[in-house]
N, C-alpha and C positions, 0 to 999 in steps of 0.2 A: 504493500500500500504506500511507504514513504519512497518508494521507488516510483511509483507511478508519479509520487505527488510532485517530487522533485524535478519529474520529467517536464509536467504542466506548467510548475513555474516557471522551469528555465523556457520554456515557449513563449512562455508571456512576458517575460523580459526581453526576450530579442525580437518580438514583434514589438512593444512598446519603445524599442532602442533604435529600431532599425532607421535608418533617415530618409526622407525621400528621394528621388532620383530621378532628372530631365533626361529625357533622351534630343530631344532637340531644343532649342532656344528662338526666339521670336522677335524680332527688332522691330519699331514701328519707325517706319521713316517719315522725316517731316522736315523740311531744309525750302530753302528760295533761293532761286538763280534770277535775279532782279525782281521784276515784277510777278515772274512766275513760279509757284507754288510747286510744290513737289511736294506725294503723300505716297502712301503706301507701306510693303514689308518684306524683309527679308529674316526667311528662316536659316538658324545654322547649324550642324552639330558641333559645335564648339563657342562657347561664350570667353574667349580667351587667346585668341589665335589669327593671324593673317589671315585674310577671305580669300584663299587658292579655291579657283573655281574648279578644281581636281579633285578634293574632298572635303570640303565641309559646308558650301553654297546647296542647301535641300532645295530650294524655290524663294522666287520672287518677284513682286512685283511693283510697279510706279505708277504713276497719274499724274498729270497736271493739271492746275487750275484751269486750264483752256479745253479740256477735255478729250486730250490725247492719252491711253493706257498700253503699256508693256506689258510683258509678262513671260514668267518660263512654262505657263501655260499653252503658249502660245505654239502650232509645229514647229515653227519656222526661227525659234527663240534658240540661242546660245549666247555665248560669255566667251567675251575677245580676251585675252589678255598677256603681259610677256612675262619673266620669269618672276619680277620683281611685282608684288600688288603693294598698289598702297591703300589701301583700306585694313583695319586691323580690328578685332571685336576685343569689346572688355567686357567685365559682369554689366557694363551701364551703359554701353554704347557702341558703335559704330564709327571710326574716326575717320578722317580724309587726308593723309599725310601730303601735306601741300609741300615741305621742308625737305622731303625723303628724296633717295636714289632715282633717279629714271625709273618712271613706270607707269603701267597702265593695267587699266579693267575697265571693258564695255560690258554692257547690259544692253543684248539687242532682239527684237521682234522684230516683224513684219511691218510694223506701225511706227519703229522709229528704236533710239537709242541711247542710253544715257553712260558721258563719257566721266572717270575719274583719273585724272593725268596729270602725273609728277613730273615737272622739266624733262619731256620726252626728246632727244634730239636736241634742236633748235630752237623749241616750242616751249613758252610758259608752263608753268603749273598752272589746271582748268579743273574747270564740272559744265560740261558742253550735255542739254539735251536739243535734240533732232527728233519734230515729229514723222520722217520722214529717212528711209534706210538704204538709198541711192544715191549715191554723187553723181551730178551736181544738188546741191541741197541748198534751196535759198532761203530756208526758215532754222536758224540756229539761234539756242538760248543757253550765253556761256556767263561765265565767272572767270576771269583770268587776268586777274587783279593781285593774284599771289605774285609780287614780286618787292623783290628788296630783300624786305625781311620774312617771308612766308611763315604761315603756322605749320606749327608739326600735329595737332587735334584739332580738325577741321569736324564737329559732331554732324553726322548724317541721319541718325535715329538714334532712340534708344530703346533698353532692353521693355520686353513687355512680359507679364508672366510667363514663368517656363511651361512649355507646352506637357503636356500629359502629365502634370503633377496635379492628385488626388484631390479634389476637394475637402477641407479638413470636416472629417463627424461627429458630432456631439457626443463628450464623453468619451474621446478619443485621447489618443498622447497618457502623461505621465496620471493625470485623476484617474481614467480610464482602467491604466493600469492595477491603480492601488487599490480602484474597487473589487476587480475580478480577483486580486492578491486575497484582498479578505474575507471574500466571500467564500475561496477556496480551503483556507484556514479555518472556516466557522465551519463549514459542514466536514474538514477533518478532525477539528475536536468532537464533535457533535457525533460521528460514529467510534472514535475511539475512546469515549466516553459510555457508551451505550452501542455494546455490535451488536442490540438487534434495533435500532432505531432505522436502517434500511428498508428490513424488512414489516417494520411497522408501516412506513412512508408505502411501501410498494402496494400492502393489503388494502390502504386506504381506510 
């Protein structure tokens, strides 16, 4: 019997111990390239990590206030980009490394594409969207203003709750626990005080 009983507690402490766990993470994006708005999200498996569109980019999507939408929903959607990204995830956000190495990452559909670019070449540091994914392109809405002194945390979103973590339930966590603890307790005094009080309970 103190074998069984032992067994049940140790159950119920490492379910009450155990901690939650995200499998993926959810950015909410919200940023302006002048006049125009940019909204939307990017999911990742990793809240802590470069955006290598190789493995940790799960989906995502943008909009503008003018009413152009992207997406890797989309068939015709992919992610440009060269060895170096500058975008980086924290537990709090999404940054833009306007100050970094040469580099780049697009976000492109059918519908158009939005550019994040570190002193590529020749070329400033940008945030270029195009509703539109063919050159010649005569509608472009950039930022490329990063010069002199550039920032290195340029925020593009931030984090949003972690995806697939549990709802919390009443009476759940450490109360939770200490009740099932002594309820367990009461009914082992409660027969090894009395080994027929079972079979009194079971006669009714």
């Amino acid at each position: 019997m103190k074998t069984k009983l032992l067994g049940l507690i140790s159950l119920v402490v490492l379910l009450g111990l155990s901690p939650a766990s995200a499998d993926t993470f959810d950015y909410t994006v919200n940023f302006d390239i002048g006049a125009l708005s940019i909204i939307g999200n990017i999911v990742l498996g990793c809240d802590n990590c470069v955006l290598d569109p190789n493995g940790f980019i799960d989906a995502w999507s943008f909009s503008t206030s003018d009413g152009v939408s992207i997406s890797s929903s989309d068939p015709g959607s992919y992610i440009l980009a060269n060895p170096i990204y500058p975008l980086t995830a924290t537990p709090h956000a999404i940054n833009f490394d306007a100050a970094g190495p040469p580099g780049i990452i697009q976000f492109s559909d059918s519908a158009g594409y939005l550019l994040f670019q570190s002193a590529y070449v020749d070329a400033p540091s940008e945030i270029l969207f195009s509703p539109c994914n063919e050159l010649p392109c005569s509608i472009i809405y950039a930022i490329n203003d990063f010069t002199g002194n550039p920032p290195s945390a340029v925020p593009i979103a931030q984090i949003s709750p972690p995806v697939g973590v549990p709802t919390p339930i009443a009476g759940a966590g450490l109360p939770g626990m200490v009740t099932v603890l002594a309820g367990v307790g009461f009914v082992w005094w409660r027969r090894k005080r009395n080994p027929f009080a079972a079979l009194v309970v079971a006669r009714g």
